[in-house]
C-alpha positions in Angstrom: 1.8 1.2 -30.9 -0.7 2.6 -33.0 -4.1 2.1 -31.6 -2.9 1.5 -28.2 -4.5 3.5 -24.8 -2.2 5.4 -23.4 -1.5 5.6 -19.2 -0.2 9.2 -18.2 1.3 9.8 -14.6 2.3 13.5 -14.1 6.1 13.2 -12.8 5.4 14.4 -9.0 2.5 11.9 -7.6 3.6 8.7 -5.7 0.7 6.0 -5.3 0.6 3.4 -2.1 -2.0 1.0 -1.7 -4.2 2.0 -4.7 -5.5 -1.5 -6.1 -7.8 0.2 -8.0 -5.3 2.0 -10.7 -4.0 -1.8 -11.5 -7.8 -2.4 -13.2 -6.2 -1.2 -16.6 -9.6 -1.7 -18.6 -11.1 1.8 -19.8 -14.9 1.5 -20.1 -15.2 4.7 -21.8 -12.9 6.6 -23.7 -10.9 8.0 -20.8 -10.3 7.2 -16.8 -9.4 9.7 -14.5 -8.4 9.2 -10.5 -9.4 11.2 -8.0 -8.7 10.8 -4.1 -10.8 13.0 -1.0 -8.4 15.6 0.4 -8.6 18.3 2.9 -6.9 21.4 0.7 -8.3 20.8 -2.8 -7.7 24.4 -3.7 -4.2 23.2 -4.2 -5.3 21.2 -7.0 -7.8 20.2 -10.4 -10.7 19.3 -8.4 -13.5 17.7 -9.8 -17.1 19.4 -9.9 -20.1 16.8 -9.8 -23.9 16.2 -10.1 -25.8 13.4 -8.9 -22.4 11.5 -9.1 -21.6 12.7 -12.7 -18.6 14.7 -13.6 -19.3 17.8 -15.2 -15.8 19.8 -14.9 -12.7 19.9 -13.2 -11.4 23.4 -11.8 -7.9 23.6 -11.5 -7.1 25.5 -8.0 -10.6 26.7 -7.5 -11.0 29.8 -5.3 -13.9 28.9 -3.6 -14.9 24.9 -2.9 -16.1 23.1 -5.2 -15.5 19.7 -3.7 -13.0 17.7 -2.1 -12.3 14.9 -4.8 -8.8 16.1 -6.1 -7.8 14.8 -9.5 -5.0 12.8 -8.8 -2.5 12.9 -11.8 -3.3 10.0 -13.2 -4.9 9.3 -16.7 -6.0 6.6 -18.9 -7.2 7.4 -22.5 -7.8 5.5 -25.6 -6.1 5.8 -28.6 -8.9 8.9 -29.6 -6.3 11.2 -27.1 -4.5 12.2 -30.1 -7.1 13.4 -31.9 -8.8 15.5 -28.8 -5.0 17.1 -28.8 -4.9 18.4 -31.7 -8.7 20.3 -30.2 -6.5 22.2 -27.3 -5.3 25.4 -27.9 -2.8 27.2 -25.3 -3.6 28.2 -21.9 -2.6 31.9 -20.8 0.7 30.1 -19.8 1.0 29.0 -23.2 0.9 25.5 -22.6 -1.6 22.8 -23.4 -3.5 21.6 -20.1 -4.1 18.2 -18.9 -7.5 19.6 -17.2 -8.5 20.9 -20.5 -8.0 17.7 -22.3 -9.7 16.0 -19.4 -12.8 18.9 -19.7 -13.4 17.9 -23.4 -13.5 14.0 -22.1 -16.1 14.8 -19.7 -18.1 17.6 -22.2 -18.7 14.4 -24.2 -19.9 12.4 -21.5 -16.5 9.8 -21.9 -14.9 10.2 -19.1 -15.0 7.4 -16.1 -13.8 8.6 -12.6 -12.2 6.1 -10.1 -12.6 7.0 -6.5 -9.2 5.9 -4.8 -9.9 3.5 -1.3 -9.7 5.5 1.6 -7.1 3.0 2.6 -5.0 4.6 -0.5 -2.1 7.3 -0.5 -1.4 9.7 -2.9 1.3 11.8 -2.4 1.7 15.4 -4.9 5.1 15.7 -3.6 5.6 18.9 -5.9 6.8 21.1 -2.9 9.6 20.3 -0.3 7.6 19.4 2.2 4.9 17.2 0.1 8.6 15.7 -1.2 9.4 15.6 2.5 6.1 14.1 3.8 5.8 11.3 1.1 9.5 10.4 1.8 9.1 9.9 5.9 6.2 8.0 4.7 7.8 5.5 2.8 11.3 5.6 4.9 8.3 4.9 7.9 6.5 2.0 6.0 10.1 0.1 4.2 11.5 -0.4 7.6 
């Protein structure tokens, strides 16, 4: 509905033991998950200072940090106005990091650290699909 925040989950994350994403409040204007991992060149990783965001670099070459943007976004109803700011990667597409960037630019962007109890699971390749489905088979039975 209009005015409403909006909650945006890319398609290929699973979430286990994450109590923390079920605190729906946004304290600033948008919320963004991130979770320790040891390969975060295979994600948008987040950049920080003194435990302030300052960018996220999607597949960075070289480290930048561990903290792995998870997928996971809340916004307030001012997301469709920072849309309409975006303009087409070199993929020609508009990019979730990009959006996120202009959150944090302005200094409105919250960052939940996932518990280390957590598990996230990308399961955009066959064997992240793999992985997060012998965890689950492993933890239903």
């Amino acid at each position: 509905m209009k005015g409403d925040d909006v909650c945006l989950i890319l398609g290929d994350n699973l979430f286990f033991n994450s109590e923390k994403i079920f605190n729906k409040k946004i304290k600033m204007s948008s919320k963004i998950f991130v979770k320790k991992v040891k390969n975060p060149n295979r994600y948008g990783v987040l950049e920080e200072y003194n435990n302030i965001p300052k960018l996220i670099h999607e597949k960075p070459e070289n480290f930048v940090s561990n903290n792995a943007v998870v997928g996971l976004y809340m916004y307030n109803n001012s997301v469709f106005d920072k849309v309409k700011l975006l303009k087409p990667s070199r993929r020609g597409e508009l990019e979730i990091t990009d959006l996120n960037n202009l959150y944090i630019n302005n200094n409105e962007c919250e960052v939940v650290y996932l518990e280390s109890k957590s598990k996230w699971f990308d399961s955009g390749t066959f064997d992240s699909l793999l992985k997060a489905s012998n965890f689950v088979k492993k933890n239903n039975e």
